[in-house]
C-alpha positions, 0 to 999 in steps of 0.5 A: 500500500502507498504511504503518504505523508498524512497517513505517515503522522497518523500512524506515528501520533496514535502509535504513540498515544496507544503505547503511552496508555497500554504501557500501564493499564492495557487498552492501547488498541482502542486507539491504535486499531481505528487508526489503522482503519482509518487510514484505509486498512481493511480489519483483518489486515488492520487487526493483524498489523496492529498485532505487529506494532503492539508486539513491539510496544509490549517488548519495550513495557516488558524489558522496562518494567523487568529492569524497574525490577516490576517483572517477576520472572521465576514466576511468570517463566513456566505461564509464558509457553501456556500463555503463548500456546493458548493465544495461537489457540484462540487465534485461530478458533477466530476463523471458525468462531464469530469473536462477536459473541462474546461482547455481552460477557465481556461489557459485564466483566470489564462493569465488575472489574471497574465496580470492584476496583472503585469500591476497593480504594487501598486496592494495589497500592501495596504489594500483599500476595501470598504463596499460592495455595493448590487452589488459588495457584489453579485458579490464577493459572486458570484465569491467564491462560483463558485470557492469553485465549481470549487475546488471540480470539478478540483482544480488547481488554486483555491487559486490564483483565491480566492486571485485574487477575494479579490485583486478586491475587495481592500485587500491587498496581506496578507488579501487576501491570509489569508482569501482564505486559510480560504475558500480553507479549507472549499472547501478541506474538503467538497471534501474530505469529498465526497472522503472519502464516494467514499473510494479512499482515501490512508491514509498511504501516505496521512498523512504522507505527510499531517504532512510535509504539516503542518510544510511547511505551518507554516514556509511558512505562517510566512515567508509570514508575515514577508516579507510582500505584496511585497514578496507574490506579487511576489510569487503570478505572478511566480505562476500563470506563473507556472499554466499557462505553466502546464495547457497549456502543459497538455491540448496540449501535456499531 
């Protein structure tokens, strides 16, 4: 496809912005996928190349909040392949399966996920996990293998639900978002993995606003680390709004 310059602007201003907001709380492909409509992209290419940019802003949050020591390796390390496999899963259940049926769900998970982080205000903002027990261990798995699914199947959401799992589990708001890049990086490549192998990816736009994602993501990562839990709670509850009112309006109205 043909590049000019406007399109060129669009893709790097919302690459950024997308980064800069998904780097802490998830939701970036609210504002980076509809760019790349916009620009004339059809969706499934434009799905696809928005996998590849997010991919590298997700590496980027990853690799920053892994050296803010946000990262918990020894026990994200055994979830990551699972994680992986499951997004591949769901990435290709996509082409028998209209992804569509599931907005009703998710409006009334992304309801309680903003219900339950409002009422709880002390919520995330010191870290209070415990070592898992044979039952919340399987439930946290569980609930992150279904949602590295669900990435690869339809997407909007996923890091603010991976955040809202760690939140149950005791992380605070820094850990959690630090370890849910890790994981919605894996559930990325895997689903870009199987766009690539379907050839709908269009690597001129993608990589081109894949290089703004990568600066958004460092300053919006570092700008999450600076002002701390408080600033990412926030963000996070404006947010799952956010998810809440675009996914109610295209189920009823789009």
């Amino acid at each position: 496809m043909e590049l000019d310059f406007f399109t060129c602007i669009i893709l790097v201003f919302f690459g950024f912005v997308g980064a800069f907001i998904n780097a802490t709380v998830g939701g970036g492909g609210l504002i980076t996928l509809p760019a790349l409509l916009s620009v004339g992209l059809p969706p499934s290419a434009a799905i696809a190349t928005n996998k590849l940019a997010a991919t590298m802003g997700n590496l980027t949050s990853t690799i920053t909040f892994f050296k803010a020591g946000k990262v918990d390796l020894k026990l994200m390390g055994p979830i990551v392949p699972f994680v992986f496999i499951f997004s591949m899963l769901g990435a290709y259940t996509v082409h028998l399966i209209d992804s569509s049926i599931l907005t009703p769900l998710i409006i009334v998970m992304l309801i309680v996920v903003l219900i339950f982080t409002v009422l709880k205000k002390n919520w995330g903002s010191t870290d209070a996990h415990k070592p898992f027990t044979w039952k919340t261990g399987t439930l946290f798995v569980g609930s992150l293998l279904l949602l590295g699914f669900y990435d690869g199947f339809f997407g909007p959401g996923t890091g603010s639900f991976i955040i809202f799992v760690f939140l149950l589990m005791g992380f605070d708001f820094l850990q959690a978002a630090g370890n849910a890049k890790l994981l919605n990086f894996a559930s990325n490549i895997a689903a870009l993995i199987m766009f690539l192998i379907l050839g709908e990816v269009v690597f001129l736009y993608g990589l081109i606003m894949g290089v703004s994602m990568i600066v958004g993501a460092f300053i919006g990562t570092k700008f999450a680390l600076k002002k701390g839990t408080s600033f990412v709670r926030i963000l996070f509850i404006l947010m799952t709004i956010v998810l809440i009112v675009k996914n109610t309006y295209d189920y009823f109205w789009g």
